[in-house]
C-alpha positions as CSV (number, residue, x, y, z in Angstrom):
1,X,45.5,14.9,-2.2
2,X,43.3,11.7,-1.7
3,X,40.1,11.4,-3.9
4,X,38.2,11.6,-1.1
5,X,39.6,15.4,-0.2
6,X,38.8,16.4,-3.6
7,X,36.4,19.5,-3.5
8,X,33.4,19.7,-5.9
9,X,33.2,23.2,-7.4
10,X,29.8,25.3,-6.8
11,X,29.6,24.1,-2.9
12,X,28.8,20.3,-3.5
13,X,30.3,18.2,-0.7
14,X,33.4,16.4,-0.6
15,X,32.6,12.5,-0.3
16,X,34.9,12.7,3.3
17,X,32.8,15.3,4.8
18,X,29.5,13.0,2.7
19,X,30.1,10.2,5.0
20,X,31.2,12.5,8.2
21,X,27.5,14.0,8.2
22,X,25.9,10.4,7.8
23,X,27.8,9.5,10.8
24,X,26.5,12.7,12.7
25,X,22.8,11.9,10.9
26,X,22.8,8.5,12.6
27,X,24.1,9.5,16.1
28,X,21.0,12.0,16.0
29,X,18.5,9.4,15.9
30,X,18.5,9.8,19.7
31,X,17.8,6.8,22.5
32,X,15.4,9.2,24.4
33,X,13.0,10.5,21.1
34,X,13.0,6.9,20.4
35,X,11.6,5.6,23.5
36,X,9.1,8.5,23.4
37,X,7.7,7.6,20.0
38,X,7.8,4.1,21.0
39,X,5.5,4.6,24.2
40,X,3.0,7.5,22.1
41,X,2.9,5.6,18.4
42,X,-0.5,3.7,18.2
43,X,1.3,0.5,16.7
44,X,-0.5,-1.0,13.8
45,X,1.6,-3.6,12.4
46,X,2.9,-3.4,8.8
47,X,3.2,-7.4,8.8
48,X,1.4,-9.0,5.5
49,X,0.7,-5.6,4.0
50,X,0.3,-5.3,0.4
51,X,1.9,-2.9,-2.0
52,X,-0.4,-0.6,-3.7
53,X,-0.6,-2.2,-7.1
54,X,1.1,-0.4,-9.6
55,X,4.3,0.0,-12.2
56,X,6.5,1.5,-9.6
57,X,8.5,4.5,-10.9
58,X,11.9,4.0,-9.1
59,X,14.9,6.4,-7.9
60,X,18.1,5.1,-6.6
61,X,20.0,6.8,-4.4
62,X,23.9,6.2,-4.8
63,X,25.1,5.1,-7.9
64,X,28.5,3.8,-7.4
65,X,29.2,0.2,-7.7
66,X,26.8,-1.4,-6.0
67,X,23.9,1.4,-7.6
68,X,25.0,1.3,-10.7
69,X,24.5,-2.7,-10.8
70,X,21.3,-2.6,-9.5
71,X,20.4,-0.2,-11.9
72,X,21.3,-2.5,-14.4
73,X,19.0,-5.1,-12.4
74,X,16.5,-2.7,-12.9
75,X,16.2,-2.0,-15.9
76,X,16.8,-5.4,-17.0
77,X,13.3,-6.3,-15.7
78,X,11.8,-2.5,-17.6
79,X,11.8,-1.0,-14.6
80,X,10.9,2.6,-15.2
81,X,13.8,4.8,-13.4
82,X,12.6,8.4,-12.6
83,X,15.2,9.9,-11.0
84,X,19.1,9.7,-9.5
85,X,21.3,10.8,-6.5
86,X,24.8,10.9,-5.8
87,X,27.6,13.8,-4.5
88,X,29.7,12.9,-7.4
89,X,28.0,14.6,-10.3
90,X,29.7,12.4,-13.1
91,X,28.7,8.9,-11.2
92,X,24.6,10.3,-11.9
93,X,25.6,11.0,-15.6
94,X,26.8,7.8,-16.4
95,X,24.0,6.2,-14.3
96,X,21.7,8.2,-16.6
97,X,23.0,7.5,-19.3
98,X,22.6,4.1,-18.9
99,X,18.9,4.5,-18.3
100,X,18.6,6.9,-21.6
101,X,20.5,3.9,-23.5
102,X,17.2,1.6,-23.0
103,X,14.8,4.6,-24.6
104,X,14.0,6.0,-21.3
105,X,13.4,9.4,-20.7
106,X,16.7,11.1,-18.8
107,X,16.2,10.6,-15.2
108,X,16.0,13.7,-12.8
109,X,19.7,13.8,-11.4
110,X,20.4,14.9,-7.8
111,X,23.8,16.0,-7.5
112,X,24.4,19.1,-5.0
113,X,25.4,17.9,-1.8
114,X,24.8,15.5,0.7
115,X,21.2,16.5,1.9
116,X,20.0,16.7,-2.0
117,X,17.8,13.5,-1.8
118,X,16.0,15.2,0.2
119,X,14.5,17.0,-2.9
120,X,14.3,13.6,-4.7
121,X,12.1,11.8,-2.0
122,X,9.4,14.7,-2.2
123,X,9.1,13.9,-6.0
124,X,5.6,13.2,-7.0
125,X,6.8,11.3,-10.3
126,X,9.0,8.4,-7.4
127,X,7.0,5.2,-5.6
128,X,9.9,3.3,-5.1
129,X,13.3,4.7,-3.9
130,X,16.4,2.4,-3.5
131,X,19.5,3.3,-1.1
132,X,22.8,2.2,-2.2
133,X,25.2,4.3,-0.3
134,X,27.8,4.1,2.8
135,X,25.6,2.7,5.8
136,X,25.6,5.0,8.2
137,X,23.3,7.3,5.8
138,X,20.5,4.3,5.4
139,X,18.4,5.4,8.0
140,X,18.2,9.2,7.4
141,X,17.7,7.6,2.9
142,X,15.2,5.2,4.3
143,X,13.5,7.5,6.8
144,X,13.0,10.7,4.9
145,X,11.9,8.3,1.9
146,X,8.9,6.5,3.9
147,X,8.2,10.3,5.5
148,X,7.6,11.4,1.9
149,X,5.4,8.9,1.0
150,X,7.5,6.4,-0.9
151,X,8.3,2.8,0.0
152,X,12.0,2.0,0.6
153,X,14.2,-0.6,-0.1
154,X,17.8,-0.3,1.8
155,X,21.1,-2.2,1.3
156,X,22.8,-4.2,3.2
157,X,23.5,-4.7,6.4
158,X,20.5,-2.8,6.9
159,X,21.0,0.0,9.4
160,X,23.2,0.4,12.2
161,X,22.2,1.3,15.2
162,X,19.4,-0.2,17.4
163,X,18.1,3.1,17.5
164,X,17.8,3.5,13.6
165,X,16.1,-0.2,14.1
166,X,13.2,0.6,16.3
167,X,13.3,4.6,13.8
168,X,12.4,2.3,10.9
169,X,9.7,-0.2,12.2
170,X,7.9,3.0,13.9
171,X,8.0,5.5,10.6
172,X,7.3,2.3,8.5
173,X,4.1,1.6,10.9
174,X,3.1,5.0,11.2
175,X,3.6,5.9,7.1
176,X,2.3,2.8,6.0
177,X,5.0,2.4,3.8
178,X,7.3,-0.8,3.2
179,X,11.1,-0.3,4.1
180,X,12.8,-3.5,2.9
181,X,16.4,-4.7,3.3
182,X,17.8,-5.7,-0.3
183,X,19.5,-9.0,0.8
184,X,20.2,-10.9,-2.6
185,X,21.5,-14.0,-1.3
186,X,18.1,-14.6,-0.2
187,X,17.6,-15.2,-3.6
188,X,20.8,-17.1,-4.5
189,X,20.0,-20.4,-6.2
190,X,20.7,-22.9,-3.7
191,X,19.6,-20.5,-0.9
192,X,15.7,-20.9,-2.4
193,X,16.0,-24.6,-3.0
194,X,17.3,-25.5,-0.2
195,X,14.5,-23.0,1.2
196,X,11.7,-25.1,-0.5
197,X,13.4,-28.9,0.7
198,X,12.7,-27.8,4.3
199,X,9.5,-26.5,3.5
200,X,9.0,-30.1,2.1
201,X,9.9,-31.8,4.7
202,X,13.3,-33.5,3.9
203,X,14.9,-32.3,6.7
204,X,13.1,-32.7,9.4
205,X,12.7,-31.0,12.8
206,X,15.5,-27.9,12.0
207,X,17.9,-27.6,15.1
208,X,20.6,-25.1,14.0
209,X,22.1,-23.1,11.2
210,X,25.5,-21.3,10.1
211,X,26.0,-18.5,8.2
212,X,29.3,-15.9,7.6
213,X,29.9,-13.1,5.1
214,X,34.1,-14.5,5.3
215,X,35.5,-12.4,2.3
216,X,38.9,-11.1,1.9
217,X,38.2,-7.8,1.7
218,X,41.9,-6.4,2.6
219,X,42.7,-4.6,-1.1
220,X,39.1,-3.0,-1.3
221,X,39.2,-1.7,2.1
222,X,42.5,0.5,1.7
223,X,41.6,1.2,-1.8
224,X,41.3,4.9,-2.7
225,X,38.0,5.0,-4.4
226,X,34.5,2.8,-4.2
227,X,34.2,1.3,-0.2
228,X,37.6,1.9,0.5
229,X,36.5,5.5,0.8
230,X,34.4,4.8,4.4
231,X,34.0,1.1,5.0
232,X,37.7,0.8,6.3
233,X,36.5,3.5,9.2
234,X,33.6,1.0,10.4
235,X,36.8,-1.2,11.6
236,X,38.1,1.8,13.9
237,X,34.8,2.6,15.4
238,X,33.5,-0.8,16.5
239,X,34.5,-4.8,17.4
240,X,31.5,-7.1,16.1
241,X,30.1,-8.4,13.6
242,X,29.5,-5.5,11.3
243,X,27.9,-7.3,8.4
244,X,25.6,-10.2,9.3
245,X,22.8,-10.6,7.0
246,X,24.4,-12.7,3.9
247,X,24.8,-15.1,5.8
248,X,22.3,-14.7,8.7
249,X,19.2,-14.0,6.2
250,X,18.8,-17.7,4.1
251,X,18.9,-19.1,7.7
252,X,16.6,-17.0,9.0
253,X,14.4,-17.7,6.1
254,X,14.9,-21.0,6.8
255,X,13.9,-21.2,9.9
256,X,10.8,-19.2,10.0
257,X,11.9,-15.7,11.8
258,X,9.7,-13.6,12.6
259,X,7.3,-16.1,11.4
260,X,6.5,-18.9,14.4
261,X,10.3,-18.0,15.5
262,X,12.3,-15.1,16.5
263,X,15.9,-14.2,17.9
264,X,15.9,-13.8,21.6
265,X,19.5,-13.9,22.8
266,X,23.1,-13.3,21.2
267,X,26.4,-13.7,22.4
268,X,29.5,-12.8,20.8
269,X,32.8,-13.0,20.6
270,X,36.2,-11.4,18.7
271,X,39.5,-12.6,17.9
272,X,42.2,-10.0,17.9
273,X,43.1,-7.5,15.3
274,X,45.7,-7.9,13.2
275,X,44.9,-8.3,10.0
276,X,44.7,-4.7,8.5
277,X,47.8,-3.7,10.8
278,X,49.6,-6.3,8.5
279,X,48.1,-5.3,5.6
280,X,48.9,-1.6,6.0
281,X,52.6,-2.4,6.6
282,X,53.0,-4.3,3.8
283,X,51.4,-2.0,1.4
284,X,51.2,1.8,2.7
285,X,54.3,4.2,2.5
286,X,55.6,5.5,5.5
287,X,53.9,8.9,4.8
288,X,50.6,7.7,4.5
289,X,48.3,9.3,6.4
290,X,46.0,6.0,7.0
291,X,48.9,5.2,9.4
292,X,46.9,7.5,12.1
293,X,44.1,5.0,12.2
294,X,43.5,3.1,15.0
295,X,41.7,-0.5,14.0
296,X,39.7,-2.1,16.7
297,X,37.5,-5.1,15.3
298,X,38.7,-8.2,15.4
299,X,39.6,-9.8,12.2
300,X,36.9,-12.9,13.1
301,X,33.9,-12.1,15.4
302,X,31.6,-15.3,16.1
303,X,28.2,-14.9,17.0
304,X,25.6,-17.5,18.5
305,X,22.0,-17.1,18.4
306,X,19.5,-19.1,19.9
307,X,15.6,-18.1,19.1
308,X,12.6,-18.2,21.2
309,X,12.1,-22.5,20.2
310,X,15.5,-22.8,21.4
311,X,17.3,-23.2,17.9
312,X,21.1,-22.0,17.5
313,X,22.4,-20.1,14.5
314,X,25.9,-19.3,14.4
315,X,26.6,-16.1,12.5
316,X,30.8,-15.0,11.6
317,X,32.6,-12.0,10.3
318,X,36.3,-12.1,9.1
319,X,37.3,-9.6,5.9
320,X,40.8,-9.2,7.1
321,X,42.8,-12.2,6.8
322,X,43.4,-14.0,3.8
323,X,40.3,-16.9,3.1
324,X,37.9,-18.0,-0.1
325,X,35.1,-16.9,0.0
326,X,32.4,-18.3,2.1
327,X,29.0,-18.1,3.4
328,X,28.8,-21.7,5.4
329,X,25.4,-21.2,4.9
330,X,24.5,-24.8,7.1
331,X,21.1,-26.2,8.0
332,X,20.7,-28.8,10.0
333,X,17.6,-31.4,11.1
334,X,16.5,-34.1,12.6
335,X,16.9,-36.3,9.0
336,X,20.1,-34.4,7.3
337,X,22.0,-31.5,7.0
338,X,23.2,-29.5,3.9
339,X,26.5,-27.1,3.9
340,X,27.9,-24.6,0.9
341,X,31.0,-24.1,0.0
342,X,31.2,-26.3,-1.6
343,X,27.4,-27.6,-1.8
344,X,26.9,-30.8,-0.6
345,X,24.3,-32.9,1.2
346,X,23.7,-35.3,3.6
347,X,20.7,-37.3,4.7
348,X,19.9,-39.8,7.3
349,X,20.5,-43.7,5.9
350,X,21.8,-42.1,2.6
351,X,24.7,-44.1,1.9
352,X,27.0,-46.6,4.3
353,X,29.9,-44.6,4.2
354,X,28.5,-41.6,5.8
355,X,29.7,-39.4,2.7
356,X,28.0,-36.4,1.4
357,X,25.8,-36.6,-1.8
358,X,25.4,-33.5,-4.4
359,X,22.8,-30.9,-4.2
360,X,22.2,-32.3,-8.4
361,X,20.0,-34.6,-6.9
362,X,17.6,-32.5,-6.0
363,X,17.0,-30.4,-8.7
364,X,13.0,-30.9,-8.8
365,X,13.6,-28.5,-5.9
366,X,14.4,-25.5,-7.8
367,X,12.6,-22.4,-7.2
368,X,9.9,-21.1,-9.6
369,X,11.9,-17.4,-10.0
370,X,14.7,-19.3,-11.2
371,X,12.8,-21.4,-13.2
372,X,11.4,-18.7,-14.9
373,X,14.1,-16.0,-14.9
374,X,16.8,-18.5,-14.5
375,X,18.5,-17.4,-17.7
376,X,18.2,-14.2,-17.5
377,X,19.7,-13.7,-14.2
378,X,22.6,-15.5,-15.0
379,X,23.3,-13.9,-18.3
380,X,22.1,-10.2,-16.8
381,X,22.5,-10.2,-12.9
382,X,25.0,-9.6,-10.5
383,X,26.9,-12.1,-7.9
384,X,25.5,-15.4,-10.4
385,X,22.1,-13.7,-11.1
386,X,20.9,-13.5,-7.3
387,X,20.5,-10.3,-7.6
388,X,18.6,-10.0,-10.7
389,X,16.0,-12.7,-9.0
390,X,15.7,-10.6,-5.7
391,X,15.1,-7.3,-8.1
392,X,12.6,-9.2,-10.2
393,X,10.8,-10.2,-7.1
394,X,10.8,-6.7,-5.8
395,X,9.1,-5.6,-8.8
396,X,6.5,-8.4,-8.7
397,X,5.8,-7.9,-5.9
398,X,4.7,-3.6,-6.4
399,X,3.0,-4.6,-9.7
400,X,0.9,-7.4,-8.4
401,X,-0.4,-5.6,-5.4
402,X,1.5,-8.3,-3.1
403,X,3.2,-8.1,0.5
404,X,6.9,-8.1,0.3
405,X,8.8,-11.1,1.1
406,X,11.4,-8.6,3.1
407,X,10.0,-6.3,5.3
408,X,10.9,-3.8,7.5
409,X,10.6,-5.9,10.7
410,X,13.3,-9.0,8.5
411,X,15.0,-5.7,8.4
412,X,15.3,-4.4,11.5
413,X,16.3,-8.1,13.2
414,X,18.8,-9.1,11.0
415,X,20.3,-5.1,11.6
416,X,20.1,-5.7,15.2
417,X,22.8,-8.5,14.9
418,X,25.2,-5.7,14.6
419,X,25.2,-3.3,17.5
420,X,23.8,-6.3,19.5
421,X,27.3,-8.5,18.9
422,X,29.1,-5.0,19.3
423,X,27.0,-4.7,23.2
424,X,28.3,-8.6,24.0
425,X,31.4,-8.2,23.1
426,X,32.4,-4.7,25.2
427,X,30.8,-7.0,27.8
428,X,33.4,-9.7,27.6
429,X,30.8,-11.7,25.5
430,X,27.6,-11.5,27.9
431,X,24.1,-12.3,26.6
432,X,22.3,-9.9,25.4
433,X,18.8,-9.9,24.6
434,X,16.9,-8.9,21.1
435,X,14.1,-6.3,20.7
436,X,10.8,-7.9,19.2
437,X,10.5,-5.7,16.9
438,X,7.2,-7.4,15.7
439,X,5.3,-6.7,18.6
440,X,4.4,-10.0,20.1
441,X,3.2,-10.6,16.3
442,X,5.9,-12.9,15.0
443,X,4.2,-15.9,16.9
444,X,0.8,-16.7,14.1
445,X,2.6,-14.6,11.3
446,X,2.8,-17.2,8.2
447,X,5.8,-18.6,6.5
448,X,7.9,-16.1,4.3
449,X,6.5,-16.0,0.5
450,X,9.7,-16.5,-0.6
451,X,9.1,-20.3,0.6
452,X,5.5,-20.7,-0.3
453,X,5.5,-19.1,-4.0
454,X,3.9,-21.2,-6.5
């Protein structure tokens, strides 16, 4: 029997029939009450709205891998940590016990069955709740969390539907409560600096960007515990780029979405699939009963955006064929260009030979959170201390009564990438046009804070 078929005594779910529910939650968000609350909500824009100044008390929702860490994020900075939530019972004790190990009092733990958060959300002791589970339950977590009052931060890649887009911006607007996307490598080192040389000037005019999440992913996808356990099933149910915002989110930032900018159009496109076929037959026994699946997304989808001012960003997706990892994460301007992976730099009349130069040049660049957290992220944080900085942020940003530099429209854009390259590519790559989510707003909105901060 496969870990995932494993029954929980006293009626708790198993985590196969966990993720089958989120799947039937998400279809449920339905195209037709959508456009209904769309045409009857009296829209008033969530844009540049505070937090209510506080010390946020915090739950987290899924404490696996990725929950646990961010946990450890948490309470890294002293964030105080209320309560817990997750089917597997002995995943919340050792969560809490890491919370009880920093002189906390025991968090609340939410343990019995899939709709148990529900309970958590309603708990008057919780202001902040983070989702870290499979995706297709983000926008019920995120939903039921803003409809209770709490602000809501959301992993990545967001949500997944368009519909679960426009669910989010219109409960956000109508709660008045933040739902923000939890993209670290917004917060990444070079990502920020790079961030505040454009702001600067050094590069110009911007003209077009590149960004990927390319990340051989082939062992954790048939693995029988953590993401193998439901993120191999996103690759039978749809061809596109299913995970867009690592990469797409720095360029975004970069350019100013939703801030002067937006994305208007998007066509994509997918190479065959082969590389989890190959995978599977190198590795699987003949028995095995992942040889009924049926995988249909293409092992590298490409993506082109061009915005509203007529800039290009492409955006790619490839976890099933063997590669480093990469994020290309390119800008490009009128005076220079810089590209990761490896970082290096190039600007107009900067040497004869038309060489790169290093990113060490630049260092006067570096962002104020990594000047003052710096070492703590990198001794404390996940993924080179990004996500310690993003977390940090977070929390600055509820205890000083500030705006988020994330919010649920950045959320709900860089989502859309996903069903929208999906759309393009059914129709043998055809445009296909973006949803302002903002309103019309996104045109005087200012400059992300992640740019600006002192």
């Amino acid at each position: 029997m496969h870990p995932e078929e494993d029954m929980v005594e006293g009626g708790v779910c198993t985590r196969r029939r966990f993720l089958q529910l989120g799947a039937a939650g998400a279809m449920s968000l339905s195209a037709a009450k959508l456009t209904q609350a769309a045409e009857t909500a009296a829209r008033s824009s969530m844009m540049n709205v505070p937090f209510a100044k506080r010390e946020p008390r915090v739950a987290v929702i899924g404490t696996g891998g990725r929950g646990t860490s961010l946990l450890g994020d948490l309470l890294a900075v002293n964030a105080q940590v209320a309560a817990l939530c997750d089917i597997v019972e002995e995943k919340a004790e050792h969560a809490a016990a890491l919370v009880a190990a920093t002189g906390q009092k025991k968090p609340a733990l939410y343990t019995q069955g899939p709709h148990h958060y529900e309970e958590l959300v309603a708990r008057n002791d919780v202001d902040l709740v983070l989702v870290a589970t499979p995706w297709s339950w983000h926008a019920p977590m995120a939903l039921a969390s803003m409809t209770a009052g709490k602000d809501v931060a959301v992993e990545v890649p967001g949500v997944t539907t368009l519909d679960e887009c426009w669910q989010i911006v219109h409960t956000s607007e109508q709660t008045r409560k933040h739902c923000m996307i939890l993209e670290n490598c917004c917060y990444d080192y070079n990502e920020t600096l790079i961030l505040r040389m454009i702001q600067a000037g050094l590069f110009g005019e911007l003209l077009y960007g590149e960004g990927a999440y390319i990340h051989d992913l082939r062992a954790e996808l048939f693995s029988n515990a953590g993401e193998g356990l439901w993120r191999r099933t996103e690759h039978t149910l749809r061809n596109g780029n299913l995970y867009p915002t690592h990469g797409l989110g720095p360029v975004a930032n970069y350019m100013g979405i939703q801030r002067g900018d937006r994305f208007e159009t998007l066509v994509s496109m997918s190479a065959p699939e082969r590389g989890l076929d190959a995978w599977r037959k190198d590795h699987l026994a003949p028995d095995d009963p992942r040889w009924n699946e049926r995988y249909i997304c293409g092992d590298m989808n490409t993506s082109l955006i061009q915005t509203a001012k007529g800039l290009t960003i492409t955006v790619k997706h490839a976890v099933s064929t063997p590669h480093p990892y990469d994020r290309i994460n390119l800008i490009a301007g009128t005076k220079g260009l810089f590209q990761d992976y490896p970082p290096r730099i190039y600007f107009d009349g900067m040497n004869k030979d038309e060489a790169f130069g290093s990113l060490d040049a630049y260092k006067q660049y570096q962002h104020p959170l990594w000047q003052r957290e710096g070492d703590l992220a990198r001794k404390s944080g996940g993924h080179g201390g990004m996500d310690l900085i993003m977390i940090y942020r977070l929390l600055e940003c509820v205890r000083e009564g500030l705006a988020p530099d994330l919010d649920v429209y950045d959320c709900a854009a860089w989502a859309s990438v996903a069903p929208l390259s999906v759309e393009s590519v059914k129709r043998g790559s055809a445009p296909v046009e973006f949803p302002d989510f903002t309103g019309g707003k996104w045109k005087d909105r200012p400059i992300s804070a992640i740019a600006t901060q002192a």
